[in-house]
N, C-alpha and C positions, 0 to 999 in steps of 0.2 A: 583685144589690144592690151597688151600689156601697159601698164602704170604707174609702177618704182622698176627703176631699174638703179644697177650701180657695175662699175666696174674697178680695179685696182691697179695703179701702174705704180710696180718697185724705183722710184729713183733711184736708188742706189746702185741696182742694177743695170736699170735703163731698160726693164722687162715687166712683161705683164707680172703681174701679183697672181700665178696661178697654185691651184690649191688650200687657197685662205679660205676659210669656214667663215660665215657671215650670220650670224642672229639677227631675226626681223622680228619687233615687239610692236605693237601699241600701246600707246600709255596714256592713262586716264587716272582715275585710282589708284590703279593697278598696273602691271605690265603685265599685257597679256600675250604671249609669243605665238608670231603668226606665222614664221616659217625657220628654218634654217638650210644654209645651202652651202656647196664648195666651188669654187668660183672655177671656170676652167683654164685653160692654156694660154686663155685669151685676157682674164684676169676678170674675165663674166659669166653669169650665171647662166645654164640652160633653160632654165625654168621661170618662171615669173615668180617675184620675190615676194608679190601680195596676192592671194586671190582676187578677182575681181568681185565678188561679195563681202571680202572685207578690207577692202578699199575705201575710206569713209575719210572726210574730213577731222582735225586734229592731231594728236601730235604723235612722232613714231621714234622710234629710236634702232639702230644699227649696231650691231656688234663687231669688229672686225677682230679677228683672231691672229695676229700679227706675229706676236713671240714664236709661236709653234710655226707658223713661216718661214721665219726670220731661223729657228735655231735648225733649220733641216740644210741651210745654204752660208752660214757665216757662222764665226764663232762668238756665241756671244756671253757676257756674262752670266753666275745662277738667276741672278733677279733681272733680264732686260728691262735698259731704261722705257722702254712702251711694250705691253704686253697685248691689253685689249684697246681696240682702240674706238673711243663709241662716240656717233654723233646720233644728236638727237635732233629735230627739223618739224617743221609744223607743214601738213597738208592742208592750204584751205579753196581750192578748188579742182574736186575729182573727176572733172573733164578732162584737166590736164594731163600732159607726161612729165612725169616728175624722176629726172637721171641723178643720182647724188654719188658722184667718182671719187676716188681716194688717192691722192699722191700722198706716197710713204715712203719712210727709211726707218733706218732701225731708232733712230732719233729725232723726230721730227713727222708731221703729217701736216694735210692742206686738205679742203672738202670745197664744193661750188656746186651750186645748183646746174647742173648741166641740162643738153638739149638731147 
């Protein structure tokens, strides 16, 4: 069973977020990166975004790759106002399914724990 999941819908669009590269870390000390993925057509991953061995309570963080998104469909300027866009979340219990979605534009984002 898979146990993070996320997926991306472009507001601006009004379409999935597909092709955005996603970084999955744990953080402790350290970050330590647990995967990286590209999201598909659907603006979700194929794969499960955590192994299920390291899947562990405390805290993770998300990278979402949005500029390089953003600059293949719109014109935007050298520096976009949001490039990466990174939420960090606490897991504290690994029974659960833990969905964490991303609504985005090229100016603005929203995150919710999702079902």
């Amino acid at each position: 069973m898979t146990k993070l999941t996320t997926h991306v819908l472009d507001v601006y669009s009004g379409k999935p977020g597909k092709n955005i590269k996603v970084d999955i870390y744990y953080v402790s000390k350290n970050r330590i990166k647990l995967n990286s993925v590209v999201l598909n057509n659907d603006g979700r991953s194929e794969k499960s975004l955590v192994k299920e061995s390291d899947f562990k309570e405390g805290e993770y963080e998300m990278i979402f790759h949005i500029g390089d998104y953003y600059k293949e469909i719109i014109n935007l300027p050298k520096i976009p106002f949001l490039n990466e866009v990174v939420i960090r979340f606490g897991i504290s219990n690994t029974k659960e399914h833990y969905h964490v979605p991303l609504l985005v534009s090229p100016w603005s984002y929203s995150t919710y724990r999702g079902s």
